[in-house]
C-alpha positions in Angstrom: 0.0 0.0 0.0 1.2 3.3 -0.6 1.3 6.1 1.9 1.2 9.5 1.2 2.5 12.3 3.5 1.5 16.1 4.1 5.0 17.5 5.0 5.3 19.0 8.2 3.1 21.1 11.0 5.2 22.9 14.0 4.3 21.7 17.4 3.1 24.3 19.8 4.8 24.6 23.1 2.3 22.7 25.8 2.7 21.7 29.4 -0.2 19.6 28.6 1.5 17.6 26.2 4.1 17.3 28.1 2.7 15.5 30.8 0.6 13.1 28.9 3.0 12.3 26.6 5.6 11.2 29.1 2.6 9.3 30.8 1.3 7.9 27.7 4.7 6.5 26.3 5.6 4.9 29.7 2.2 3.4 30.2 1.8 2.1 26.6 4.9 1.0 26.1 5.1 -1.3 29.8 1.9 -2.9 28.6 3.3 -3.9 25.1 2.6 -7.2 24.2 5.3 -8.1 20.9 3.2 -11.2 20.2 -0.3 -9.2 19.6 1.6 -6.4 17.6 2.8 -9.1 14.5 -1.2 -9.8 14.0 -2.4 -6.6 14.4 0.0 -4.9 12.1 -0.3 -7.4 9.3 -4.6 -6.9 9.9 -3.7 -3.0 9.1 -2.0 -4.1 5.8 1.6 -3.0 7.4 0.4 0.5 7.7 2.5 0.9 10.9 4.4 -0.9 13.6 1.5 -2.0 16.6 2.6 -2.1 20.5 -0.2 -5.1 20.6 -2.5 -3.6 22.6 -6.0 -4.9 22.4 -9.0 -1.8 22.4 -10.1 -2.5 26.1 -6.6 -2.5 27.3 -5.6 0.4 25.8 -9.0 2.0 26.9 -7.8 1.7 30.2 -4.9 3.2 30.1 -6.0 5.9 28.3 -8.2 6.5 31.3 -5.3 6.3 33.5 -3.1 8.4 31.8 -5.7 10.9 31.5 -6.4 11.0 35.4 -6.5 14.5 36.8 -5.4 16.2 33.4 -7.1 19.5 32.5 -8.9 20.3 29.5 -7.3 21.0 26.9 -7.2 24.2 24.9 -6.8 24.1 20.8 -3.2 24.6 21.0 -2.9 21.4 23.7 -5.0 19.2 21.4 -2.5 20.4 18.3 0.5 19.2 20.3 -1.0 15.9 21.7 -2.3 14.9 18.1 1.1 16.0 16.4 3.2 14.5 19.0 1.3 11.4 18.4 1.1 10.9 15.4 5.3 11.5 15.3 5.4 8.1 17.3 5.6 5.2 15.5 3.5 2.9 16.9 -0.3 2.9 15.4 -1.9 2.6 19.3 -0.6 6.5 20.2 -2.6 7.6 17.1 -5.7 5.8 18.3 -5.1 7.9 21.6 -4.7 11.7 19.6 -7.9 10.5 17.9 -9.8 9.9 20.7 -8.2 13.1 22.6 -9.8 14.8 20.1 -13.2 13.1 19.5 -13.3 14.5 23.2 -12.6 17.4 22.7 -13.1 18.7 19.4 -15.4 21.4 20.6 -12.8 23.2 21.9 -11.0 23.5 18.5 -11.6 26.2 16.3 -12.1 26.4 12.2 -8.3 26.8 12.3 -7.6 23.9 13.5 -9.1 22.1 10.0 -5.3 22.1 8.2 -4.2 19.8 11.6 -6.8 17.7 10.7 -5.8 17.7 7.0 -2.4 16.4 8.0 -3.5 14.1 10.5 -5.7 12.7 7.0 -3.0 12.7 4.8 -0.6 11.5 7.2 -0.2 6.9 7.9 -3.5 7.7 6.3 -5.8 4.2 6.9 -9.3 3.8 7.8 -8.9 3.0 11.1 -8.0 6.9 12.0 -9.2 8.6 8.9 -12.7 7.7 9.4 -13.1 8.7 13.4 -11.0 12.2 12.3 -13.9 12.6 9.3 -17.4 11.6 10.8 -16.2 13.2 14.5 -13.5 15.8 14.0 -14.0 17.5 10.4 -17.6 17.0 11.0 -18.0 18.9 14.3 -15.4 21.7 13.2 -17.8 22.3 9.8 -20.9 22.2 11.7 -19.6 24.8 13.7 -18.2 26.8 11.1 -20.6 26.9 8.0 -17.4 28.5 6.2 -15.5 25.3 6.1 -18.0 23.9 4.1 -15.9 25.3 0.8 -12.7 23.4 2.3 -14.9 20.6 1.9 -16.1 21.3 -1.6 -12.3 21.6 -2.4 -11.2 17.8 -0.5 -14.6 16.4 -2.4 -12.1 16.9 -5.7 -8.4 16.4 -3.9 -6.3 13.6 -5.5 -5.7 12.2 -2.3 -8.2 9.6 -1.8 -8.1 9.9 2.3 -9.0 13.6 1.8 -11.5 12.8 -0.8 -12.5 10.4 1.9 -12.8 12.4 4.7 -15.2 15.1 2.6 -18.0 12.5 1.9 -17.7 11.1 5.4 -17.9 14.4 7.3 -21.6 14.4 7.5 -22.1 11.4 8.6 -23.4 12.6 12.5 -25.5 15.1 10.7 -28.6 13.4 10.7 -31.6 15.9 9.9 -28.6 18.7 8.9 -27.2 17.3 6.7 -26.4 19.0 3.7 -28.0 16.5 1.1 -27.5 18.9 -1.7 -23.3 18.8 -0.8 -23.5 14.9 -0.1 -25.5 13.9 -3.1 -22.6 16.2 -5.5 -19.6 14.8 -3.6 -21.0 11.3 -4.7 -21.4 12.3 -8.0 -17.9 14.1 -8.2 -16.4 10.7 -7.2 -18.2 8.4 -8.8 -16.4 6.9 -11.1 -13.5 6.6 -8.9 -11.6 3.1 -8.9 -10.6 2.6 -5.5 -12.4 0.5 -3.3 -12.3 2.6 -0.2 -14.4 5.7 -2.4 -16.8 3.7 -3.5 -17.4 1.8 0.2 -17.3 6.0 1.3 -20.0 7.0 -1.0 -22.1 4.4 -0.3 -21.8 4.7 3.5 -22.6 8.5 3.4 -25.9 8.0 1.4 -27.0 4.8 3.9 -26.5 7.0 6.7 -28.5 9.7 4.8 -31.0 7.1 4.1 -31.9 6.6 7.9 -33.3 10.4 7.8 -34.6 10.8 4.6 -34.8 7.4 2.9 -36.7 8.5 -0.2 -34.3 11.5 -1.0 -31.1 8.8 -1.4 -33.6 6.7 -3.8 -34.9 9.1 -5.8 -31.0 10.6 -6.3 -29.7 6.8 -7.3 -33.2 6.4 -9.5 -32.0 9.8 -11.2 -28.2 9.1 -11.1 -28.6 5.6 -12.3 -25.8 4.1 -13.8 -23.5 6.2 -12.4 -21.8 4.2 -9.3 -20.6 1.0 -9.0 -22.3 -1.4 -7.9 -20.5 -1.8 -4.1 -21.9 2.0 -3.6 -25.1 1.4 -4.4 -25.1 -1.7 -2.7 -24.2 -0.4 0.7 -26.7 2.8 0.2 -29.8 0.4 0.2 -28.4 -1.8 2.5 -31.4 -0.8 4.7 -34.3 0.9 2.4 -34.5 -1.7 -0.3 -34.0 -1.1 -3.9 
């Protein structure tokens, strides 16, 4: 698999960081288990080295490394996420992203080209989807502006960031912006890579559960246009 890169972002100074990184690293990295990590890198089609933490494990000592910590302001969670993400081990990315899941509300519309490189950067599903539906998503729904950073990923080359643009909505719900979904569909549709396709036809199914004759009529009136894995997984719960 190829992976693409997005250069370099400086890392604000952070007490913050500091602290949790110097917990997270010794925590992590005394609770490695070398016979997990072979499995679970080879699952992730070798897109990092894994410490071989399982999810509940690592849960916990998330929890325990975040024990008494403030909250974080935007320039904390743009250390934590970078500092991260510099690690080499894929578990200390699943930690930046669910730093800031957490606390994405306290992250401004400037905080969008982090989340860009963060995309672009190891890109793999396992962190570019959590960043789209509950990182990108909450920073456009707070800024209606960033909706045109969106219209520009919808075309980017890179397939994450193209990615990340139809997935954005997907928490939207009755807000959702069906009019921005249904072109980002379009605009990819004839792309050959499996995980596009997979996107497009995840965003419309989770349109579909708030307005299920909207997605229909758009395939009905788009027919022919997507392959079939898209439209597959967009009825996956209406029906044809």
């Amino acid at each position: 698999m190829s992976v693409t890169g997005a250069g370099t972002l400086d890392v604000p100074d952070s007490a913050l960081a500091d602290t949790l990184l110097d917990r997270l690293t010794a925590a992590y990295g005394a609770a490695a288990d070398p016979e997990r990590a072979g499995p679970m890198r080879a699952y992730m089609k070798d897109v990092s080295p894994f410490l071989g933490l399982t999810t509940p494990v690592r849960r916990a000592l998330s929890r325990t490394v975040l024990e008494g910590t403030p909250r974080p302001d935007e320039a904390d969670c743009t250390a934590v996420a970078l500092r991260c993400w510099r690690l080499p081990e894929r578990e200390y990315q699943y930690f930046a992203v669910d730093y800031l899941r957490r606390h994405a509300g306290r992250c401004s519309s400037a905080f969008l080209p982090v989340t860009r490189h963060l995309v672009s950067t190891i890109p793999w599903w396992d962190t570019v989807d959590l960043l789209a539906a509950h990182v990108v998503g909450a920073l456009v729904a707070a800024d209606r502006k960033l909706a045109a950073d969106m219209d520009a990923w919808s075309a980017d080359q890179d397939l994450w960031i193209a990615r990340t643009a139809l997935l954005h909505q997907l928490r939207y719900k009755e807000h959702t912006d069906a009019d921005r979904l249904f072109a980002y569909c379009l605009r990819q549709s004839a792309h050959p890579d499996f995980f596009i396709r997979k996107a497009i036809g995840w965003a419309l199914r989770e349109y579909a559960k708030t307005d299920p004759a909207a997605v229909r009529d758009f395939l009905v009136r788009e027919k022919g246009c997507f392959a079939p894995l898209s439209v597959r997984e967009a009825l996956k719960n209406i029906g044809a």
